[in-house]
N, C-alpha and C positions, 0 to 999 in steps of 0.2 A: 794585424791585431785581431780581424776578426774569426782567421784561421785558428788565432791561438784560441780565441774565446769556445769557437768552435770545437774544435779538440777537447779541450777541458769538460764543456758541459757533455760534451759524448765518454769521454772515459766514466764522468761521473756516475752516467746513465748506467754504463756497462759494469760500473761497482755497485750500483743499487740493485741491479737486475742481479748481479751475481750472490749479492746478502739475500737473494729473494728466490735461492736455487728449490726445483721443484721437481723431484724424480718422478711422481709420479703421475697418473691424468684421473687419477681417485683420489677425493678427499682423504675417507679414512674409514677405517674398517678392519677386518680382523680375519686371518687363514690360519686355517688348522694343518699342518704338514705330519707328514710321516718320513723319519729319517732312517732308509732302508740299509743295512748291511748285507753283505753275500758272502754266502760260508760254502766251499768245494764240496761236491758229491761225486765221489768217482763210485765205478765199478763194472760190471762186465754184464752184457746181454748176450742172448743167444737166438740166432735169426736162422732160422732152417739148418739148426747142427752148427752153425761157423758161431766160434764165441771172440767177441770183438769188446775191449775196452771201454768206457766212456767218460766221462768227463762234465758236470754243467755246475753253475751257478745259480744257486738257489737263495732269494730273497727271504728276509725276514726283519720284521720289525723293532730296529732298536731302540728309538726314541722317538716321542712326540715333540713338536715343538709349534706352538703358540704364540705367532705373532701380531701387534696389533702394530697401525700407523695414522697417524694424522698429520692436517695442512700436508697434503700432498706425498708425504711423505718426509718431510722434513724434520721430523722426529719418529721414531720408533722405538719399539719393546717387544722384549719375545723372554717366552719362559721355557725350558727345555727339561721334559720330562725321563726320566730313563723308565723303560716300560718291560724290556727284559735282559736277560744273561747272555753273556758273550755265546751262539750258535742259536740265539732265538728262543730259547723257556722263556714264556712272560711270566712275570710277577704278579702276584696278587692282585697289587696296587702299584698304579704308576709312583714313583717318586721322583719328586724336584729336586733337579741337581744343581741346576744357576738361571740363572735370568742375564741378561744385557740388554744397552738402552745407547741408541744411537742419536747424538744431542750436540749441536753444532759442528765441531771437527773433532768431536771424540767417539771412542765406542768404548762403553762400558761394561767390564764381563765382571759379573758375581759368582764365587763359587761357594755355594752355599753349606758345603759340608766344611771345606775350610776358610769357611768367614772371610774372604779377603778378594780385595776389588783390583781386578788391571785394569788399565786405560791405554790402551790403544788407538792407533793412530784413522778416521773415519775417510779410509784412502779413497770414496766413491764420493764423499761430498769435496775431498779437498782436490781432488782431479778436475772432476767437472769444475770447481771454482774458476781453478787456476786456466783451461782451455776451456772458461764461458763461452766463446764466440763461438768455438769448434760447436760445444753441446748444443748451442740455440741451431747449427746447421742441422745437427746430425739430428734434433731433436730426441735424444736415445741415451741413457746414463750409461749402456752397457754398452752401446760403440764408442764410447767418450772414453770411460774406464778399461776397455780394452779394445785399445786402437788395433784397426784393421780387421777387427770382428764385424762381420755383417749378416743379415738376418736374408735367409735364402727361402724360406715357406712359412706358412702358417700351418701349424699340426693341433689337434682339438686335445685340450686340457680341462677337464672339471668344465667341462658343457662351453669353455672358452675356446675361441678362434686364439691362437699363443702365437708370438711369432718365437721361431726358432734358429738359433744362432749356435753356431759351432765356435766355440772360443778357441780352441787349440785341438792336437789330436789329446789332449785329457780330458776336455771339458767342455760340456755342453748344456746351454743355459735354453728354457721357454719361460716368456714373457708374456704376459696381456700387461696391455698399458703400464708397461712399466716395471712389473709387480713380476717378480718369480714365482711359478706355476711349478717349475721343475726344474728340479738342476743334477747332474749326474756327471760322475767322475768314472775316469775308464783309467786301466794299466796299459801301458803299450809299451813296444821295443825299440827303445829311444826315441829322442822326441818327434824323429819324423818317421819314426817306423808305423806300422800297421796297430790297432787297435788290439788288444788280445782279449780284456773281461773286464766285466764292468767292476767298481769295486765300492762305488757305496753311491745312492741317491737319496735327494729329497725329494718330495710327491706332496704336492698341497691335495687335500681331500675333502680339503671345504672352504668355503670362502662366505665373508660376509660383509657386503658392503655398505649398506644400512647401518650397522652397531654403531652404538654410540661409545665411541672411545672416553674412557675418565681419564682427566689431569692428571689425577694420583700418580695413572701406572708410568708418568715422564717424571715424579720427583720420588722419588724410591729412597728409603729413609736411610738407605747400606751407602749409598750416595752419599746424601749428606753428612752422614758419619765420616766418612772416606774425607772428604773433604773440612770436615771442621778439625778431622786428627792433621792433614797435610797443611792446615792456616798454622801451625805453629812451628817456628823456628827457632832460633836462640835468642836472638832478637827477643822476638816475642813471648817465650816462657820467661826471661828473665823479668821482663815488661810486668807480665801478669804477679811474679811469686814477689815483686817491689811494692806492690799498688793495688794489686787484689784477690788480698785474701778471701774477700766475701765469697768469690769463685768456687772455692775448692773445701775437701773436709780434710785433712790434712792426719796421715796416716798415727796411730797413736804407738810410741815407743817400747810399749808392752803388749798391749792389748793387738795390737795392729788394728788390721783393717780387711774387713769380709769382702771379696772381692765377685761380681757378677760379670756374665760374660758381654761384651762390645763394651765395658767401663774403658775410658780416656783417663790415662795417668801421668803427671809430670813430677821429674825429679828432679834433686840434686846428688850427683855420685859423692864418694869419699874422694875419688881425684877434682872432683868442685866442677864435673861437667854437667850442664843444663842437660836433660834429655825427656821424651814420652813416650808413653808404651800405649797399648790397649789388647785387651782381652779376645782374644783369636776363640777360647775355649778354654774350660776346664770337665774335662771326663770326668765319669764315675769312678777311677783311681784315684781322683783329686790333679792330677796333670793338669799343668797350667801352660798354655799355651799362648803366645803371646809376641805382638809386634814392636818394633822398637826403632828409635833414634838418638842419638846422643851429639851434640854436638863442641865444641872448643871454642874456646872466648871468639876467633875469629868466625865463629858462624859457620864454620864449613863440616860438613858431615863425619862423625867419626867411626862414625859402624856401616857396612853394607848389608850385614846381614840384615835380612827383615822379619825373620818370626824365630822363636827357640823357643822348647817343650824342656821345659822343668816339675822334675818328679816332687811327690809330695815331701816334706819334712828335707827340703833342699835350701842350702844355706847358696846366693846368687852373688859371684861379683858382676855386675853389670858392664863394667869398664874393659873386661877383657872378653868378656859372655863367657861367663863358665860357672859351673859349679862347682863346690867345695868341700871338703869332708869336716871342716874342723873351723873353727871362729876363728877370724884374724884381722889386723884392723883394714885387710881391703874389701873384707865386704860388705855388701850394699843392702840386703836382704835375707830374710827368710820366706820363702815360701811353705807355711803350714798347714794345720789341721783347719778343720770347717772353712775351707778354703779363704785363710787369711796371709795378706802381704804386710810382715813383720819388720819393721826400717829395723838396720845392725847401727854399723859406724858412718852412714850416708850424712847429711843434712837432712833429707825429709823426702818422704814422698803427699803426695796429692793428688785426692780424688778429683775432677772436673765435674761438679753439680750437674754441669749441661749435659754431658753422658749419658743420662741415665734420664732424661726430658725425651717426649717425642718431638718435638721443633729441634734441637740443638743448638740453643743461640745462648750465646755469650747473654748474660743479665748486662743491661747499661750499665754504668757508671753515675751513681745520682749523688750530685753532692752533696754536704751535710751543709 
């Protein structure tokens, strides 16, 4: 009995220790990276009369990218700048193309020109989870993460002692405590042939381990949006359009309804299916750009697709995603001028109040 007891409080430990995963041996703090590309320079020299070919790879700056981390690393954020043109022209001004936010077993990528959030799988915290015992040996997320990788010298990064690890012949990773310093990607002739040219690196160029990292940059508001659009199912929009109206402003049959961009929308089609959309973008053409779900009394999803760009003064059947030249009773909308959504033969559409809140919370429920 006491073996079993034994066992128990030791797994336990090994489940607490593993909710308590810690890549790195720095609190928290903030690297500024440089995300290098290499563009072919050939051409010919000439050495005492003999004219001979050549061939190099030449670096250039393609993006910035800005990471911050705190508790160890157990949460993180980075914003990823694009700084020039494909062969290296920079830009005036850097511009922000997406952000991502690594937050229990998820990684979050935003792409910011087109509004829309993936979720991805956080395969360096769910590895280490899963061979805890391995990681407390190896004490190393990147020998954990890529088993039989081992760290053979220390080579100086950014004033840091790095240790340096060869992951494969593609890829090669420096570390200080933990933290990537450099990472570089090389082309070669099969997987176990010879190296041939490097073909893109990261370079940290600065590092700040003092900064005081803000809560903010872990609750990112494209998040929460992402997440209040995917809380509703069929279930639950039918829930809401039975019991609370106060929610919603409810599209007008004439007049319609002025639409702004990240606005959270829920319907009902003319075939009587529950669905919600939200606002991906509307251009200076007036294009309406836009993600969507619809679902069937059994709750189960009826569209894959996830976003459709509809032109101004376009008459919408939702039920099949398309657009239409001419009224007829399958469709669900118009999308018009001053960028308004026109209900045709649907039931209704509806605005969600909370959409357009910076918190995004559902109002309670207060009875009368």
């Amino acid at each position: 009995m006491r073996k079993v007891l034994h066992f128990c409080f030791l797994a336990i430990a090994v489940s607490m220790q593993a909710q308590d995963f810690k890549p790195y041996k720095v609190k928290s703090g903030k690297i500024v990276y440089e995300r290098l590309k290499y563009s072919t320079h050939s051409g010919f020299s000439s050495v005492n009369g003999v004219e001979t070919s050549y061939s190099k790879q030449v670096p250039y700056v393609a993006e910035q990218v800005v990471y911050y981390w705190d508790e160890f690393g157990d949460i993180a954020f980075e914003e990823i700048y694009q700084v020039s043109k494909f062969g290296g022209k920079p830009f005036p001004e850097k511009v922000k193309i997406a952000e991502r936010l690594w937050i229990d077993e998820h990684r979050y990528y935003f792409n910011i020109e087109k509004n829309k959030v993936s979720d991805d799988p956080y395969h360096l915290r769910i590895k280490c989870k899963k061979n805890f015992q391995y990681y407390q040996i190896k004490d190393s997320w990147i020998e954990t993460l890529y088993m039989g990788a081992e760290s053979s010298e220390e080579k100086e990064v950014l004033g840091k002692k790095a240790r340096y690890y060869r992951i494969d012949n593609y890829h090669d990773i420096y570390a200080w405590n933990g933290l990537v310093l450099k990472d570089e990607s090389f082309s070669t002739r099969g997987s176990n042939g010879p190296r041939n040219t490097i073909e893109r690196a990261k370079v940290a160029v600065e590092i700040d381990t003092i900064f005081k990292v803000k809560d903010t940059l872990f609750n990112q508001i494209w998040l929460k949006r992402e997440k209040l659009y995917k809380s509703f199912d069929g279930n639950k929009i039918n829930g809401l359009l039975d019991a609370r109206q106060d929610l919603f402003i409810q599209a007008d049959n004439t007049k319609g309804l002025a639409l702004k961009k990240n606005d959270i929308l829920l319907f009902v089609s003319t075939n009587y299916r529950l669905g919600k959309l939200q606002v991906l973008d509307i251009n200076d053409k007036n294009k309406l750009t836009i993600k969507f779900k619809w679902y069937y009394n059994d709750n189960s999803v009826g569209s894959n697709r996830d976003s459709f760009r509809i032109n101004s003064n376009s008459l919408v059947d939702i039920d099949v995603v398309a657009t239409k030249d001419e009224i007829s009773k399958e469709i669900d909308f118009k999308w018009g001028e001053l960028q308004t959504i026109i209900p045709q033969n649907n039931i209704g559409i509806y605005l969600l109040k909370a959409s357009r809140t910076n918190n995004l919370k559902l109002k309670p429920y207060v009875r009368n």
